[in-house]
N, C-alpha and C positions, 0 to 999 in steps of 0.2 A: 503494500500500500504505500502509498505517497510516498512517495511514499515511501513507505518504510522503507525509508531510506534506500528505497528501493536503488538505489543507482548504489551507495555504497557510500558512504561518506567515510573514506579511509579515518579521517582526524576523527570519528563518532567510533565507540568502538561498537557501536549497535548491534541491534538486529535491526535497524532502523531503531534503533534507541539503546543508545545504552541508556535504559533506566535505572537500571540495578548495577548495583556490584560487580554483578554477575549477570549480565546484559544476556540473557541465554536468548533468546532469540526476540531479536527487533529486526523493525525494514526502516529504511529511510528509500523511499522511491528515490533514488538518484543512479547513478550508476552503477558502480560497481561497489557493493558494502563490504565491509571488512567480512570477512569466512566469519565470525560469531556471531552475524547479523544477518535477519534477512531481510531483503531489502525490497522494495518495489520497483526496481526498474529493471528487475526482469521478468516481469509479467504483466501480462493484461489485464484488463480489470476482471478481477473474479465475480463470477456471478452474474455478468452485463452480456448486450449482443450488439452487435455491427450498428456503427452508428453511421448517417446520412454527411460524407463534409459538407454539402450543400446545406443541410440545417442548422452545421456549429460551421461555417466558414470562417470563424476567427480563429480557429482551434489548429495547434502547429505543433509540429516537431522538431526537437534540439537533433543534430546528426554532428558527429565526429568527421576529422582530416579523410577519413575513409569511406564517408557516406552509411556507419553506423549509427540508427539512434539508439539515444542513452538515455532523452528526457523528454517532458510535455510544455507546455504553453499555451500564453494566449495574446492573442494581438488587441491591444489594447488603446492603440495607436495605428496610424497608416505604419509608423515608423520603430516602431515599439513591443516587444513582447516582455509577456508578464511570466515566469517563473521563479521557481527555487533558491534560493543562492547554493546550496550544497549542490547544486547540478553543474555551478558554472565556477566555483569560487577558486578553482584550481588550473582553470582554463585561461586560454590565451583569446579576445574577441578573431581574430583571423583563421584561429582551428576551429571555429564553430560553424554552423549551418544553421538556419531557419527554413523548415519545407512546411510552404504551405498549399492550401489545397490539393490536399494527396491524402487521400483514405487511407488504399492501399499501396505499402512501402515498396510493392512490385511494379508499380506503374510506376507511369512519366507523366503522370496530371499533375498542376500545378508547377509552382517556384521553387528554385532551391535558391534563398537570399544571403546575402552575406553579411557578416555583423562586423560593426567599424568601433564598437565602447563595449563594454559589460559593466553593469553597477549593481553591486552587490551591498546589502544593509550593511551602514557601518557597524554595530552592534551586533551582526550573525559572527556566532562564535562556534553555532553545534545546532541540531533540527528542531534539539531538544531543551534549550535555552532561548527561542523565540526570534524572530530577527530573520526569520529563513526564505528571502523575499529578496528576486533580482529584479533588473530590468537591462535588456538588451536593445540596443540599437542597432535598425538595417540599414545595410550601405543604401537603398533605396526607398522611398516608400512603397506598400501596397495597396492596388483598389479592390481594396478586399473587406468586409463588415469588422466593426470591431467590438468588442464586447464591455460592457458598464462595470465599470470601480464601484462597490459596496461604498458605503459610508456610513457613519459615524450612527445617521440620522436611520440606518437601514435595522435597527435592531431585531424589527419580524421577521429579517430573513433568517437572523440567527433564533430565533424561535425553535424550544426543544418540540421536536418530531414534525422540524420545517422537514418537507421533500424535497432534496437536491439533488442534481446530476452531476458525477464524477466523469470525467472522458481522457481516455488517453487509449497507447500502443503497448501499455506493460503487459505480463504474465497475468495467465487466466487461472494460475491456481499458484498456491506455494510451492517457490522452485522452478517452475515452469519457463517454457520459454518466451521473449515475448511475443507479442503478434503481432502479424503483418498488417491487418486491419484493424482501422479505429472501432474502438469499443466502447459504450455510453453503459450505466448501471443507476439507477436509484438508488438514495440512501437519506437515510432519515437521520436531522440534524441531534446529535446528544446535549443535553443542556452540559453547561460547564462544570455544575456541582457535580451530578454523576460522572463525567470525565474524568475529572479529580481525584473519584474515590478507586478509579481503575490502575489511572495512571501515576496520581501523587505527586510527587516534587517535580517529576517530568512535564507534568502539564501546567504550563502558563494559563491563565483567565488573561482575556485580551492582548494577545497575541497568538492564540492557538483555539482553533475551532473542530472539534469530533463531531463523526458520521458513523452509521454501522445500525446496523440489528443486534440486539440481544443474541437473537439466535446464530450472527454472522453468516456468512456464506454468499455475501455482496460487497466486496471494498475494492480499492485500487489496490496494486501491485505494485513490483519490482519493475523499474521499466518506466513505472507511472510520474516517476515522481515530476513535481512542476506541475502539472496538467490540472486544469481549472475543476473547480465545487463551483457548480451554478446554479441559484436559484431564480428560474424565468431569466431575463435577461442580463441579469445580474451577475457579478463572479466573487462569490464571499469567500473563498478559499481557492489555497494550493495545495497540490500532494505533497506529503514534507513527511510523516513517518508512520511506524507503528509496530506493532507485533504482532510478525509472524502475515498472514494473509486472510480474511474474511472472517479471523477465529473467533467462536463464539466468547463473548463478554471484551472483545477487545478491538472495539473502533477504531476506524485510521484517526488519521491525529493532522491535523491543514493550517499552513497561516494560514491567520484570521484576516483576512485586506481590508477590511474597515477599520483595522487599528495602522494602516499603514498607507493610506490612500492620502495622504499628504506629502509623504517621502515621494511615492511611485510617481505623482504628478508633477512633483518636482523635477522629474526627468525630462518631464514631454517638451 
């Protein structure tokens, strides 16, 4: 999931989290997570099915020097995408790609664009201390839809048992590989108190927003991480961590972009 640190955030000793001591299994959706982690950016979203790029056209993918993705996004700007910082914070802006409108990672629909900044929170230190929020600039703009900054004022999105959609190319189950095609899932927003009593010192209030079933068995992945929580048009979250993939009692874990949508506009 997000996620869980799903890409890997080497500095995180997670499974997308080191929450514990003894971090036995978290994801940070980002790349590649340290082996004690398991992370979300190698899977698809668990539980979700093929989503439309015509219905989320702002919705992009981070790809590597080699034309591998490691991460999600969202265009949020002609000129601009909204991800992670643990997906980018280690990267150089010229070994990155932005592809947009590209469902599947086997075609040649859409852009591959190229990115000229990375700005990563001055404050991101781990997925799991808050702060986990980039923004990238493209060498071009695109005329391409963009999708709405949550704010301050948006508090009913974060409403516990809001329905959000999570979307990305990560792993469709724990471990798995990611997918070729975009994957959309439903997940229902967790209030922050119960968060809290899951995840404890790891979870920030206002800076970090949960999703999930009780019963799990619907969350982002490995792979996912970056990749936007939208509520309607809105994007109140990023994949950023969690434990393990879709497991029962254990929500992904998303900046919260309404506590950060003053930074991010500062960019534009």
């Amino acid at each position: 999931m997000r996620r869980r640190l799903w890409p890997n955030l080497p500095a995180v000793l997670f499974v997308t989290l080191a929450f514990w001591v003894v971090l036995p299994t978290t994801t940070v959706a980002t790349e590649e997570p340290p082996s004690e982690l398991n992370t979300a950016s190698a899977t698809p979203i668990v539980g979700g099915k093929p989503a439309d790029i015509d219905q989320y056209p702002w919705v992009v993918y981070l790809s590597d020097s080699r034309g591998k993705q490691f991460c999600g996004g969202a265009l949020v700007a002609s000129d601009k995408v909204l991800t992670a910082a643990h997906c980018v914070i280690d990267r150089r802006a010229p070994r990155v790609d932005v592809v947009a409108g590209r469902a599947d990672k086997n075609s040649q629909r859409g852009r591959v664009l190229g990115v000229t900044d990375i700005w990563s929170h001055p404050d991101y230190r781990s997925p799991y201390q808050g702060a986990d929020v980039a923004v990238l600039t493209l060498r071009e703009p695109v005329s391409r839809s963009v999708v709405k900054l949550a704010t301050p004022s948006d508090d009913g999105l974060y409403g516990d048992s809001t329905e959000a959609t999570v979307l990305g190319w990560g792993a469709r189950s724990e471990e798995g590989q990611h997918s070729d095609v975009l994957h959309r899932a439903t997940v229902p927003v967790v209030g922050d108190a119960e968060c809290a009593k899951v995840y404890d010192r790891q979870f920030v209030p206002n800076a970090m927003v949960c999703a999930g079933y009780p019963d799990g068995g619907v969350d982002a992945c490995q792979g996912d991480s970056g990749g936007p929580l939208v509520v309607g048009n809105k994007i109140i979250g990023i994949v950023s961590w969690g434990v393990g993939c879709a497991r029962p009692g254990k929500p992904g874990v998303y900046t919260e972009v309404a506590a950060y949508t003053d930074r991010i506009r500062a960019r534009f």
